[in-house]
Biopython code that builds the backbone (N, CA, C, O; Angstrom):
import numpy as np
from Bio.PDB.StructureBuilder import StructureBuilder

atoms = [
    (1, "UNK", "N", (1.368, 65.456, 14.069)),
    (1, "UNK", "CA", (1.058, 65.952, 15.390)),
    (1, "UNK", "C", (1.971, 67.113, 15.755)),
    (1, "UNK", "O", (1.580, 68.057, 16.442)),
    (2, "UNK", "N", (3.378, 66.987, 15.199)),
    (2, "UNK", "CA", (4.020, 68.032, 15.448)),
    (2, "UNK", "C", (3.947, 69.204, 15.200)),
    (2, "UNK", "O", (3.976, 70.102, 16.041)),
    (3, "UNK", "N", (3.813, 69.374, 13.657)),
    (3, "UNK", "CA", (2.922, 70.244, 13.270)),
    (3, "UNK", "C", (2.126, 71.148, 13.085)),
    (3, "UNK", "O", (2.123, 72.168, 12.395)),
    (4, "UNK", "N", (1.176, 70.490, 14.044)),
    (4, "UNK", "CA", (0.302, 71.287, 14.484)),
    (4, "UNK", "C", (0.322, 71.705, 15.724)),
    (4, "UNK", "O", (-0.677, 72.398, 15.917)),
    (5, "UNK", "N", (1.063, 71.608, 16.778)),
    (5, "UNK", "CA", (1.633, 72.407, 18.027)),
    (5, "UNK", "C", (2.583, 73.673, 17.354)),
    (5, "UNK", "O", (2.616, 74.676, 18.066)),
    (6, "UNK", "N", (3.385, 73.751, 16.027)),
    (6, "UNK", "CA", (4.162, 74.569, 15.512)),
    (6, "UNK", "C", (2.931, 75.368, 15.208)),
    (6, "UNK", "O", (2.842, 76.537, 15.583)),
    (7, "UNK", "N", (2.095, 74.841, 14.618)),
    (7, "UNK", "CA", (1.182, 75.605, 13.946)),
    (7, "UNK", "C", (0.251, 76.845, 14.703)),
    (7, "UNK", "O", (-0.115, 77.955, 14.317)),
    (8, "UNK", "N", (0.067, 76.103, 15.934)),
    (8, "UNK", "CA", (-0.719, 77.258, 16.447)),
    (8, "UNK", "C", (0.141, 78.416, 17.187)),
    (8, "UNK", "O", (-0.339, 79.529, 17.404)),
    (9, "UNK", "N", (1.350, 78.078, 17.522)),
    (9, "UNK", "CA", (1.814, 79.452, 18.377)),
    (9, "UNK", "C", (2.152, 80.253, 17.004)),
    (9, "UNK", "O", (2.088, 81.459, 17.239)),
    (10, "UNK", "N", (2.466, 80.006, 15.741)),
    (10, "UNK", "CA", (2.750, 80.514, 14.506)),
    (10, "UNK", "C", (1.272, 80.936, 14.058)),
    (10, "UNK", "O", (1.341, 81.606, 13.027)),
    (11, "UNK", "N", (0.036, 80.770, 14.476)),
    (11, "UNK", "CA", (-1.125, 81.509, 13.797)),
    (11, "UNK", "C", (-1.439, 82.377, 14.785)),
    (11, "UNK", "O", (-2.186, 83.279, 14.405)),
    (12, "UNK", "N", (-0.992, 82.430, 16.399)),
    (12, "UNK", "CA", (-1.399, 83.176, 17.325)),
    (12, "UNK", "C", (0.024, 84.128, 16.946)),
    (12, "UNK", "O", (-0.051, 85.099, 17.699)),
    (13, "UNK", "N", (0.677, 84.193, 16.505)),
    (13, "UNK", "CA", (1.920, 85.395, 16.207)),
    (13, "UNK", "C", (1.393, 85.980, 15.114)),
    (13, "UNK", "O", (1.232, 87.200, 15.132)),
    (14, "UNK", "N", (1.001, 85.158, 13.877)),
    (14, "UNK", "CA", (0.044, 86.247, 12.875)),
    (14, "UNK", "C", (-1.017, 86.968, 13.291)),
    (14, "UNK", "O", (-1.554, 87.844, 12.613)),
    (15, "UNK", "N", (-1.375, 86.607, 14.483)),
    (15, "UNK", "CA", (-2.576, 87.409, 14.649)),
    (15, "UNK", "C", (-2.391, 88.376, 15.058)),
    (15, "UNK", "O", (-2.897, 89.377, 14.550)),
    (16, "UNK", "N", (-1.551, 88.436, 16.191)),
    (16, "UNK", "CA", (-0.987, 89.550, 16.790)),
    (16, "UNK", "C", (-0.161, 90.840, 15.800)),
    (16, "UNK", "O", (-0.282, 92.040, 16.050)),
    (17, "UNK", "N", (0.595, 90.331, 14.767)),
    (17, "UNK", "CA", (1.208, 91.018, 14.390)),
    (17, "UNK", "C", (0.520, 91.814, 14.083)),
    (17, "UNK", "O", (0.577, 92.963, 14.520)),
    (18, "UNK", "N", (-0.708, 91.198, 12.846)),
    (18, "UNK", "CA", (-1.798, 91.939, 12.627)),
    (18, "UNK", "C", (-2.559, 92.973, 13.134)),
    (18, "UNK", "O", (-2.732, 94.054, 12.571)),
    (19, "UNK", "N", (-3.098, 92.574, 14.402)),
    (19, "UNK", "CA", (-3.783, 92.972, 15.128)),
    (19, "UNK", "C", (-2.999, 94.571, 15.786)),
    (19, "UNK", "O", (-3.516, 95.656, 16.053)),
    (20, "UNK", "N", (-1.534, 94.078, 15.876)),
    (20, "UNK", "CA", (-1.182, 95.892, 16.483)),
    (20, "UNK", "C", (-1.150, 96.606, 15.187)),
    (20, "UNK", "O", (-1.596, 97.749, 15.292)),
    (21, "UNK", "N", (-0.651, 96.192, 13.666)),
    (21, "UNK", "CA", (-0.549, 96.927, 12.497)),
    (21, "UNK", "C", (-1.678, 97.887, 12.534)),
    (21, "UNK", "O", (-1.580, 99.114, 12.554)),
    (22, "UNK", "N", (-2.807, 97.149, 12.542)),
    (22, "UNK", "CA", (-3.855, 97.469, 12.269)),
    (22, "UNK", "C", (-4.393, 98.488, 13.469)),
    (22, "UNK", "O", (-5.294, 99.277, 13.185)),
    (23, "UNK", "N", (-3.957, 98.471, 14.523)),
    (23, "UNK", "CA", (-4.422, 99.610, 15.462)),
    (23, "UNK", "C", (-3.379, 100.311, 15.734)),
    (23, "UNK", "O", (-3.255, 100.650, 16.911)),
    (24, "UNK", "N", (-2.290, 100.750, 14.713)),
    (24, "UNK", "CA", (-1.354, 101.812, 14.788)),
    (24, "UNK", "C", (0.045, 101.667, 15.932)),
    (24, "UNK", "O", (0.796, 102.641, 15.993)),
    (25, "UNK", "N", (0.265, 100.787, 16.563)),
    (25, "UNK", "CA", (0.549, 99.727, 17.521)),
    (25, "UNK", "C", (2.355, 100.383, 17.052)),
    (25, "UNK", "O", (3.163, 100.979, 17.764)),
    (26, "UNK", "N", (2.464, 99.921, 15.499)),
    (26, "UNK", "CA", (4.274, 100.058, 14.840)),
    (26, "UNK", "C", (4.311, 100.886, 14.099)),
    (26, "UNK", "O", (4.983, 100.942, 13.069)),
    (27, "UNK", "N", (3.171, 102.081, 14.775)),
    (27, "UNK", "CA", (4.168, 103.242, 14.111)),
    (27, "UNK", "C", (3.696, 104.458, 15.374)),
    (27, "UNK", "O", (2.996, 105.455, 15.195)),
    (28, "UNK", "N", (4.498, 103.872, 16.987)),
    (28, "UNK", "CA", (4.740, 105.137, 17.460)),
    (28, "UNK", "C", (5.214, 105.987, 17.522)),
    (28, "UNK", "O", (4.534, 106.843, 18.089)),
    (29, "UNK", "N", (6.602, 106.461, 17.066)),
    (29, "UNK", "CA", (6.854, 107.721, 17.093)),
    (29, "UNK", "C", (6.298, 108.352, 15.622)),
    (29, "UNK", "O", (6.939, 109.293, 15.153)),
    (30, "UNK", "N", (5.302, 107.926, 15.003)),
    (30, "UNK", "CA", (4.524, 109.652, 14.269)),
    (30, "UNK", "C", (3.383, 109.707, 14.917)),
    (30, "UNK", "O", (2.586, 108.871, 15.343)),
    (31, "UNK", "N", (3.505, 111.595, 14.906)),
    (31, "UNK", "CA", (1.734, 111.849, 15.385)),
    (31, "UNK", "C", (1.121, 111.914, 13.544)),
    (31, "UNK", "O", (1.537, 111.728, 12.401)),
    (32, "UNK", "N", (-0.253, 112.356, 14.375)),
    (32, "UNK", "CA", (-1.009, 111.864, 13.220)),
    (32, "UNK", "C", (-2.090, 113.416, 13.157)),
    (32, "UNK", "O", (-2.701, 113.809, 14.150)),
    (33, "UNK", "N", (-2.116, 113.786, 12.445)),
    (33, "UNK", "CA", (-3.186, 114.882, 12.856)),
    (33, "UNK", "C", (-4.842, 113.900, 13.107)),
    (33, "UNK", "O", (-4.862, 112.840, 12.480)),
    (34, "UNK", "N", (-5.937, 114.170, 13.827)),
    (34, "UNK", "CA", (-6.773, 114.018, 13.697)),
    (34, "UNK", "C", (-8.161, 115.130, 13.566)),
    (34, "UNK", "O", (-9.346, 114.835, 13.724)),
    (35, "UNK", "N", (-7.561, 116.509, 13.219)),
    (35, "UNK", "CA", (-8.813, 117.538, 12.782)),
    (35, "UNK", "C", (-7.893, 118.784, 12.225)),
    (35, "UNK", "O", (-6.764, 119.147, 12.555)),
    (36, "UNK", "N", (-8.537, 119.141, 11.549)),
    (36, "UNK", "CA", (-7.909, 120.267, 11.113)),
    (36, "UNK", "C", (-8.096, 121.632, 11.698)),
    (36, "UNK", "O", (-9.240, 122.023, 11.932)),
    (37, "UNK", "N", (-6.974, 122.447, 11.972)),
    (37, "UNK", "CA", (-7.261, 123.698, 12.495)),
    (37, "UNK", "C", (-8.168, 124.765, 11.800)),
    (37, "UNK", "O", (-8.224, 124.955, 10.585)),
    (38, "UNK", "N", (-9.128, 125.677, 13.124)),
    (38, "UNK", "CA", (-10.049, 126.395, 12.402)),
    (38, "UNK", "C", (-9.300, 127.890, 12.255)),
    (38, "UNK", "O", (-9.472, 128.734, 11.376)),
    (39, "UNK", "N", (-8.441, 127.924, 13.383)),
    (39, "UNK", "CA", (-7.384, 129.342, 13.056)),
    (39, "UNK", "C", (-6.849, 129.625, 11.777)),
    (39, "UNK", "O", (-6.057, 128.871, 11.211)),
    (40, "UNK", "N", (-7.273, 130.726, 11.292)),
    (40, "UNK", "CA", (-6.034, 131.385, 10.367)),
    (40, "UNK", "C", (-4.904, 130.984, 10.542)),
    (40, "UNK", "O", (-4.677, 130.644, 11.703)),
    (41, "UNK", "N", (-3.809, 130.851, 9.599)),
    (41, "UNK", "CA", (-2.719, 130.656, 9.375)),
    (41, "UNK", "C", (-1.473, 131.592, 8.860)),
    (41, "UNK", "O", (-0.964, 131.382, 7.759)),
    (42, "UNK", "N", (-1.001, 132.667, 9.748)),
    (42, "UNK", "CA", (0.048, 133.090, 9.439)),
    (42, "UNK", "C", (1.359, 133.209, 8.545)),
    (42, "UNK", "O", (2.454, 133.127, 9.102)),
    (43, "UNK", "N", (1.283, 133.378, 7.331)),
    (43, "UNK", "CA", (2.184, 132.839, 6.262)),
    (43, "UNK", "C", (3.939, 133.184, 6.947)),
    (43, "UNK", "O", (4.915, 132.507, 6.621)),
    (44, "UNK", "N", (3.997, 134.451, 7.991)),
    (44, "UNK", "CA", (5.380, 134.407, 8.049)),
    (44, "UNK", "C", (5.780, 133.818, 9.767)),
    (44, "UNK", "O", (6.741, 134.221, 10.421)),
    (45, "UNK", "N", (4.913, 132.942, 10.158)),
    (45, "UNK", "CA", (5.270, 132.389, 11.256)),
    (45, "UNK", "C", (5.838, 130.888, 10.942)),
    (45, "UNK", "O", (6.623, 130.313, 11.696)),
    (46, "UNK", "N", (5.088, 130.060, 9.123)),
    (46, "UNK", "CA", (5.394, 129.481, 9.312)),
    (46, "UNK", "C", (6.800, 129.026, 8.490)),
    (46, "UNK", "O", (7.270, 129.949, 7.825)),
    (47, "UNK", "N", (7.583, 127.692, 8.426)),
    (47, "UNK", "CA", (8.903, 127.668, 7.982)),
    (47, "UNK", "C", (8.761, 126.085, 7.075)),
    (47, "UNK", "O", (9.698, 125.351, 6.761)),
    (48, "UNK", "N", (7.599, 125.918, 6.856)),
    (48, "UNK", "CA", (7.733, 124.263, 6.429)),
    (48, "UNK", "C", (6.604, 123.844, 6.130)),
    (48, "UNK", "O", (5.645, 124.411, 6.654)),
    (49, "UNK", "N", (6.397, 122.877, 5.323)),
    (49, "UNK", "CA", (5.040, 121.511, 5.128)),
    (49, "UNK", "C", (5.084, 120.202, 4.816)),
    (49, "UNK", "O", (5.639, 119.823, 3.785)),
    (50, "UNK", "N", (4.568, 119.460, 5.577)),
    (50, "UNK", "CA", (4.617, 118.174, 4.536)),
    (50, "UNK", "C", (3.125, 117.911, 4.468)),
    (50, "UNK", "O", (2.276, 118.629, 4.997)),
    (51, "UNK", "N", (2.893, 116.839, 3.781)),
    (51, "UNK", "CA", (1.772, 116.210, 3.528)),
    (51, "UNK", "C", (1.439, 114.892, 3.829)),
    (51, "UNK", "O", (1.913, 113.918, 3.245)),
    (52, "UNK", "N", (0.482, 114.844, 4.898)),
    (52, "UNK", "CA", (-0.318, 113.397, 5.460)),
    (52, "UNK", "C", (-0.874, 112.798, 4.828)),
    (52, "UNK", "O", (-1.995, 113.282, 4.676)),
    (53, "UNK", "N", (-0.725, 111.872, 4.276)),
    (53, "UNK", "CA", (-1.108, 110.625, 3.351)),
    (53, "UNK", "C", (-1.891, 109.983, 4.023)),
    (53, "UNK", "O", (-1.819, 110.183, 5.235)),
    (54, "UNK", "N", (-2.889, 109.014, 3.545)),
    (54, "UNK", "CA", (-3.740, 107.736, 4.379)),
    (54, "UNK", "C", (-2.614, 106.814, 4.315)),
    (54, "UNK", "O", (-2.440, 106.202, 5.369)),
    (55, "UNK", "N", (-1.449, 106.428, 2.966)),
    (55, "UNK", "CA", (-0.868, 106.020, 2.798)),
    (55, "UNK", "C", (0.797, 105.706, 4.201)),
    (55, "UNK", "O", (1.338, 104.602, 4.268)),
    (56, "UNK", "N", (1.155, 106.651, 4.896)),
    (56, "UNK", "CA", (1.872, 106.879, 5.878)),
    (56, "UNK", "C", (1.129, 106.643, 7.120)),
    (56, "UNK", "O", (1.488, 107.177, 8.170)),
    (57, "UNK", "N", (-0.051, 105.745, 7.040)),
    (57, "UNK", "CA", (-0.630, 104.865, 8.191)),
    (57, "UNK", "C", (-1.748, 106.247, 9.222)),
    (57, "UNK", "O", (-2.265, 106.087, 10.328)),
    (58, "UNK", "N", (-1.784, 107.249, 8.499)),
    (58, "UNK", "CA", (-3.301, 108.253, 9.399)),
    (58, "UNK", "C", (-4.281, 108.157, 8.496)),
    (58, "UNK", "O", (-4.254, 108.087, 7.267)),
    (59, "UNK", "N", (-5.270, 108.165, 9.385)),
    (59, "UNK", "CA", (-6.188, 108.193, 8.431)),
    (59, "UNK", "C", (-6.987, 109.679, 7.770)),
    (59, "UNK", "O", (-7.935, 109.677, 6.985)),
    (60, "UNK", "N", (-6.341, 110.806, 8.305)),
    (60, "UNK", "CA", (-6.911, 111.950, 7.895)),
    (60, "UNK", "C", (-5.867, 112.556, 6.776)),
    (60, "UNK", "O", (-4.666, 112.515, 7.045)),
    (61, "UNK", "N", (-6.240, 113.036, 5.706)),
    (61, "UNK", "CA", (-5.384, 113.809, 4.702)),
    (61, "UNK", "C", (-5.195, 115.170, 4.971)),
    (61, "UNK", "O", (-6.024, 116.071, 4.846)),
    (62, "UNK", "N", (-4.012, 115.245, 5.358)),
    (62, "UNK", "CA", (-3.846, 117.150, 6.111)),
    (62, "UNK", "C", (-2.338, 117.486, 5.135)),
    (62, "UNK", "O", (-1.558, 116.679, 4.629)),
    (63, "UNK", "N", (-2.328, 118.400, 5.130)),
    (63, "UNK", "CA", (-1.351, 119.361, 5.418)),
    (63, "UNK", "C", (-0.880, 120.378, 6.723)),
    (63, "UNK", "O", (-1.455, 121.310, 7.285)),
    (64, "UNK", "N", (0.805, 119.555, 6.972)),
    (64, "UNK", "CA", (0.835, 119.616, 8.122)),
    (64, "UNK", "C", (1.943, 120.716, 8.633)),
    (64, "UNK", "O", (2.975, 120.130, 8.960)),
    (65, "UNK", "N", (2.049, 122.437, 8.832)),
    (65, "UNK", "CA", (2.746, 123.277, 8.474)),
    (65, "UNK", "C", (3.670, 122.895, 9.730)),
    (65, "UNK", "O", (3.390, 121.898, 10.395)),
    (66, "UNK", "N", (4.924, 123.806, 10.090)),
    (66, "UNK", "CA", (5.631, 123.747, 11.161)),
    (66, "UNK", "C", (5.902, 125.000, 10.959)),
    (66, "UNK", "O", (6.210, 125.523, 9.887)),
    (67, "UNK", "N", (5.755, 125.652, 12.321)),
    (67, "UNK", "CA", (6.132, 127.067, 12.484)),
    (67, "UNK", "C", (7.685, 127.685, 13.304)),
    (67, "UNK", "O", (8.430, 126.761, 13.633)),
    (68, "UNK", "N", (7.957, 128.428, 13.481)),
    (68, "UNK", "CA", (9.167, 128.502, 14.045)),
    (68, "UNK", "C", (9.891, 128.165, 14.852)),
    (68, "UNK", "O", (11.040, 127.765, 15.038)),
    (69, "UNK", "N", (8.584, 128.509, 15.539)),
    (69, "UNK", "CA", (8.786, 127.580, 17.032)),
    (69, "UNK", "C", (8.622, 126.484, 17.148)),
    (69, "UNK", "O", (8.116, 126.115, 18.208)),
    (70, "UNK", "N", (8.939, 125.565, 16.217)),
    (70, "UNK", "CA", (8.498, 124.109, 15.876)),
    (70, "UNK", "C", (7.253, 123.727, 16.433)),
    (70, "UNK", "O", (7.122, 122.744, 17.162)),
    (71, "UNK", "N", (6.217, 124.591, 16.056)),
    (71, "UNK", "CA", (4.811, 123.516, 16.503)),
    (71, "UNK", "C", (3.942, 123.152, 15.085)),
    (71, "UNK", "O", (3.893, 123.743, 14.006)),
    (72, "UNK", "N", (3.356, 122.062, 15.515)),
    (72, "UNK", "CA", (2.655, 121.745, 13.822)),
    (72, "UNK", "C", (1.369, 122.398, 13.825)),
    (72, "UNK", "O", (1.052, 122.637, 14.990)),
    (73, "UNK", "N", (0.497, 122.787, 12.997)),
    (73, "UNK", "CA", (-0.947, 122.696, 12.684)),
    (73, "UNK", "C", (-1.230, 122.428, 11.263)),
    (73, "UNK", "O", (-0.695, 122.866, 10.245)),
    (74, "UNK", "N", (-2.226, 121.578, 11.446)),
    (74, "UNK", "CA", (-2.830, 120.750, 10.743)),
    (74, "UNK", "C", (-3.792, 121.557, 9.686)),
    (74, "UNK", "O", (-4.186, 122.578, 10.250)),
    (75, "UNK", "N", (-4.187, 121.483, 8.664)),
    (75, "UNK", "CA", (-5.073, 121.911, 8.264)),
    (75, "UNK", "C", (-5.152, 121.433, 6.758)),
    (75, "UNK", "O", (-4.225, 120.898, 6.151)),
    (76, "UNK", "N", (-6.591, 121.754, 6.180)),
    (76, "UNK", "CA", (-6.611, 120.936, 5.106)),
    (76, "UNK", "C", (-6.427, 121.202, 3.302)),
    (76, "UNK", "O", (-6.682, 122.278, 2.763)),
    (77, "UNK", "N", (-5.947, 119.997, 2.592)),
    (77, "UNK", "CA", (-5.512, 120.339, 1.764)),
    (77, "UNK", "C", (-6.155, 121.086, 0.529)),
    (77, "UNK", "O", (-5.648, 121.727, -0.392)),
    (78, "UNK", "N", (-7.458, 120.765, 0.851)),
    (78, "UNK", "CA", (-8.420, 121.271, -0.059)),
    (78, "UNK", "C", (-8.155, 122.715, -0.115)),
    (78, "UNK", "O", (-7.899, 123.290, -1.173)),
    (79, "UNK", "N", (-8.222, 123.343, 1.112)),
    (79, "UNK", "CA", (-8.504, 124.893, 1.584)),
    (79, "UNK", "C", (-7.851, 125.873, 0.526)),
    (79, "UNK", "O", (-6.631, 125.723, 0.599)),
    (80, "UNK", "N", (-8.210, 126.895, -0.507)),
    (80, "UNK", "CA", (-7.574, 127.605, -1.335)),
    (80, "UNK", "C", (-6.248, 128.138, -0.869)),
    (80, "UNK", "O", (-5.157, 128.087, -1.437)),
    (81, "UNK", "N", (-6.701, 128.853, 0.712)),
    (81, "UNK", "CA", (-5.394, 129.497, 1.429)),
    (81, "UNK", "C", (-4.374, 128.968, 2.173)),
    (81, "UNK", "O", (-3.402, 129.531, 2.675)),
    (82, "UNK", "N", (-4.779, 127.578, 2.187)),
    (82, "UNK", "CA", (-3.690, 126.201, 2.259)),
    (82, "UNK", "C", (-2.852, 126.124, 1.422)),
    (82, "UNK", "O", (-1.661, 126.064, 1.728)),
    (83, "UNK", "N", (-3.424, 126.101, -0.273)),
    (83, "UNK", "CA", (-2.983, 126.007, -1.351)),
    (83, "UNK", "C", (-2.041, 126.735, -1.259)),
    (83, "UNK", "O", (-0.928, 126.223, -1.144)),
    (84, "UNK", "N", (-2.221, 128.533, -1.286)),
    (84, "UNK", "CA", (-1.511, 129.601, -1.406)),
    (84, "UNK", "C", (-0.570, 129.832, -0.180)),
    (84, "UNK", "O", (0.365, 130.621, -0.048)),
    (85, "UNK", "N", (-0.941, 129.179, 0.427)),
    (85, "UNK", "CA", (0.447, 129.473, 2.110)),
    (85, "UNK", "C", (1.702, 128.511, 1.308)),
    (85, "UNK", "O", (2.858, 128.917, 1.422)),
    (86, "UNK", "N", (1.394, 127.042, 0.380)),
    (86, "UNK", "CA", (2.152, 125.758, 0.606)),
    (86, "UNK", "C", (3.139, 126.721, -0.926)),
    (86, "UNK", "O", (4.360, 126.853, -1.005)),
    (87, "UNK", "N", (1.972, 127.286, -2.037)),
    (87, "UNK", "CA", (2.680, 127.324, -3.121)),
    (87, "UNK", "C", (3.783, 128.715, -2.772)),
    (87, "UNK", "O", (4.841, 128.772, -3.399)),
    (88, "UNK", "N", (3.467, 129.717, -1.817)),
    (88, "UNK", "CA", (4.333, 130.997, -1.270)),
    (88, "UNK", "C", (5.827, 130.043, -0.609)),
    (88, "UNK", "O", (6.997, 130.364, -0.820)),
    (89, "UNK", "N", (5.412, 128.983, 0.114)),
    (89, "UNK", "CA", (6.871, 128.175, 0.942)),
    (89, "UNK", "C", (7.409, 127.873, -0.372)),
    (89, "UNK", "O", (8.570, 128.257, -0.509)),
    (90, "UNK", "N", (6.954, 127.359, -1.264)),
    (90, "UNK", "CA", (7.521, 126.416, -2.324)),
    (90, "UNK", "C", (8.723, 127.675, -3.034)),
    (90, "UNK", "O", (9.936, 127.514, -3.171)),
    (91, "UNK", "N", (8.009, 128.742, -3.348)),
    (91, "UNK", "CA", (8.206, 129.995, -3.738)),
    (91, "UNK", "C", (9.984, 130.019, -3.197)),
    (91, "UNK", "O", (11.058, 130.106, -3.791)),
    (92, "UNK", "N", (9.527, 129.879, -1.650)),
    (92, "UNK", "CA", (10.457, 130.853, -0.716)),
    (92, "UNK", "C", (11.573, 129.258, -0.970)),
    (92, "UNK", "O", (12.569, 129.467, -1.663)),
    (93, "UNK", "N", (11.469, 128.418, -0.663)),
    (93, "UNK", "CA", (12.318, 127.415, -0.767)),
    (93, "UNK", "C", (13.667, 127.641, -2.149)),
    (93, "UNK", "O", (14.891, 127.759, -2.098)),
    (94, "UNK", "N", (12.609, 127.614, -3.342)),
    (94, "UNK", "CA", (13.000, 127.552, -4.867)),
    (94, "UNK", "C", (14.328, 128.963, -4.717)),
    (94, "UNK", "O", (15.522, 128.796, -4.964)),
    (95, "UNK", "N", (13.865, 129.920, -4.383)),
    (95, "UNK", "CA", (14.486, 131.584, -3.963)),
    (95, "UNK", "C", (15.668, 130.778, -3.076)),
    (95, "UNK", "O", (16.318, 130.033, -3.808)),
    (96, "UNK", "N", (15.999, 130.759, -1.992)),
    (96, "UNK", "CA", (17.122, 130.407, -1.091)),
    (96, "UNK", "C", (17.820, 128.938, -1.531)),
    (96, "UNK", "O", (18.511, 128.315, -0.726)),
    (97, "UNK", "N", (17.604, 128.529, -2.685)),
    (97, "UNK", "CA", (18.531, 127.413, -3.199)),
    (97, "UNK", "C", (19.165, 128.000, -4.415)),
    (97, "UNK", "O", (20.255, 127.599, -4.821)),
    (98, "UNK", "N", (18.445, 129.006, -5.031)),
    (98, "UNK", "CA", (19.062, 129.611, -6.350)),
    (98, "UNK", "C", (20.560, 130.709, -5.727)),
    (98, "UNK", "O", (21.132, 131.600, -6.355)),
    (99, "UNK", "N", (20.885, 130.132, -4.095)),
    (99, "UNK", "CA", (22.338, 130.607, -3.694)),
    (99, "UNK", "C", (22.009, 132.200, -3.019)),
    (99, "UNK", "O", (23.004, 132.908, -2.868)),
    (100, "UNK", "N", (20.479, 132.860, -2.558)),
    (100, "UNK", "CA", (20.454, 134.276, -2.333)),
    (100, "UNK", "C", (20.599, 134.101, -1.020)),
    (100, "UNK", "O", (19.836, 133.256, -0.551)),
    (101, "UNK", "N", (21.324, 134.617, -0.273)),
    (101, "UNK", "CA", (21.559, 134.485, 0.749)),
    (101, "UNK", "C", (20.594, 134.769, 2.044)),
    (101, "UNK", "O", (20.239, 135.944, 1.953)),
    (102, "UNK", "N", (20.048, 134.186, 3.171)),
    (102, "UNK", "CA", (18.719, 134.498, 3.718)),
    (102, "UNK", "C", (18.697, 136.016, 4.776)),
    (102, "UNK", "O", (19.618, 136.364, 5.515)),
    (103, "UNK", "N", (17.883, 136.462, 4.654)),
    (103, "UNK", "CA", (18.267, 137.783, 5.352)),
    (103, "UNK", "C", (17.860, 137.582, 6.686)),
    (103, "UNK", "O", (17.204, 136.697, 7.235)),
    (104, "UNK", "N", (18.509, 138.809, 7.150)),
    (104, "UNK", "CA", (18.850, 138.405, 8.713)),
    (104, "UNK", "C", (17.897, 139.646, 9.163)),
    (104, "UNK", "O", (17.575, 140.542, 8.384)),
    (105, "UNK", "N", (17.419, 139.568, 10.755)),
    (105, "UNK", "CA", (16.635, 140.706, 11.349)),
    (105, "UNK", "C", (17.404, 140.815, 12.152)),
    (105, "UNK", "O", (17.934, 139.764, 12.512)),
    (106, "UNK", "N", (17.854, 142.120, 12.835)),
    (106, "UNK", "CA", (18.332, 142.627, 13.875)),
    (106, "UNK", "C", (19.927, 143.423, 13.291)),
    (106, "UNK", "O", (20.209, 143.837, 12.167)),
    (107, "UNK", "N", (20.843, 143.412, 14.713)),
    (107, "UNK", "CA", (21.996, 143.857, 14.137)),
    (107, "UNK", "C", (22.585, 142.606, 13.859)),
    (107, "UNK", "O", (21.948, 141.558, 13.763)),
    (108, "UNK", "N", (24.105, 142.749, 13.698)),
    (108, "UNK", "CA", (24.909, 141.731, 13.903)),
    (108, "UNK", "C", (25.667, 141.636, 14.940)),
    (108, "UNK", "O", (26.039, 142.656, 15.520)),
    (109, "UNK", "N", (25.985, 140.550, 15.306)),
    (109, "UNK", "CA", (26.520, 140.401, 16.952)),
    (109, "UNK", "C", (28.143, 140.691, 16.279)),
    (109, "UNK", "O", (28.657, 140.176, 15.286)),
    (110, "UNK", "N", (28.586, 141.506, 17.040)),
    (110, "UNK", "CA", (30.067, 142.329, 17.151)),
    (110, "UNK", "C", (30.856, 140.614, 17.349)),
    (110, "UNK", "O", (30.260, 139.780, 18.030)),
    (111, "UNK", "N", (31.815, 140.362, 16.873)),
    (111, "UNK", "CA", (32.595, 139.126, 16.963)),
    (111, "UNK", "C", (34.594, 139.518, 17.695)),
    (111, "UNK", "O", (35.263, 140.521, 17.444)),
    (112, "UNK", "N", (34.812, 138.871, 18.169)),
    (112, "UNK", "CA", (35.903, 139.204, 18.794)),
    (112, "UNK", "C", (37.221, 139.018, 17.905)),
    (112, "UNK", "O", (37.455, 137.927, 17.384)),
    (113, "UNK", "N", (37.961, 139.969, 17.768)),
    (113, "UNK", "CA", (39.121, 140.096, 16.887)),
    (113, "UNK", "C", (40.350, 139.507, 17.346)),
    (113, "UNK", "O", (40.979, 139.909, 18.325)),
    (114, "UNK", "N", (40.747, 138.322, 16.439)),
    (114, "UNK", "CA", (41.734, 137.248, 17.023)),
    (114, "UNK", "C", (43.230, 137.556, 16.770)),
    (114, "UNK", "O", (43.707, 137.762, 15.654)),
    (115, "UNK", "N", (43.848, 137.561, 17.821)),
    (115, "UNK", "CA", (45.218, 138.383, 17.941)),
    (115, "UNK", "C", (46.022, 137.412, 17.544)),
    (115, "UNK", "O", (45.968, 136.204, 17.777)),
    (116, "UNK", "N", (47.041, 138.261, 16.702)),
    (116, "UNK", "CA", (47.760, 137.371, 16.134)),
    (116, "UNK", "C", (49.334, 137.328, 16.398)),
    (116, "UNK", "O", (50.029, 136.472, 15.852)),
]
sb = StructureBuilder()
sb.init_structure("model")
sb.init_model(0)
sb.init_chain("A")
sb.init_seg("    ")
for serial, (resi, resn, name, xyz) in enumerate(atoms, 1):
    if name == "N":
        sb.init_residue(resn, " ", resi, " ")
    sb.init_atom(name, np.array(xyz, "f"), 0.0, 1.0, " ", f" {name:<3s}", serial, name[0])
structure = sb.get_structure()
């Protein structure tokens, strides 16, 4: 008899657990893309990619760029010029680890000369 009073608040907790897994419930802080962008994609706006798995709990397979201004767009992996934006980052990544130093735009800010 005991048992089975253990038993049911222990099958109403499996259910639940279940039940939020399954509707994305424990994994709020990632977004998820759900469409892919129809805009062109700017190769020197953006700075990054990863890749959306079904596996990492979305259900859409994207490639997901980040641009400078840290915003994401989504778009898909199939796309040839997806391909060629991800393999140009890969490019640019491989280049600034082989130690070349990253170049800078503008002047340089004048720095104050420390008296000694």
């Amino acid at each position: 008899m005991a048992l089975r009073l253990l038993l049911l608040p222990l099958l109403l907790l499996t259910a639940t657990i279940l039940i939020t897994q399954a509707q994305g419930i424990g994994n709020l802080g990632m977004d998820c893309c759900l469409k892919y962008s129809q805009k062109p994609i700017s190769g020197n706006r953006v700075t990054s990619y990863t890749l959306q798995e079904p596996e990492s709990g979305c259900l859409l397979r994207a490639v997901v760029f980040t641009t400078k201004k840290n915003k994401k767009i989504c778009a898909s992996p199939t796309d040839p010029a997806v391909q060629k934006l991800m393999q140009n980052l890969d490019k640019r990544v491989r280049k600034d680890k082989k130690g070349q130093p990253p170049r800078y735009r503008g002047r340089p800010k004048h720095q104050k000369q420390q008296q000694v």
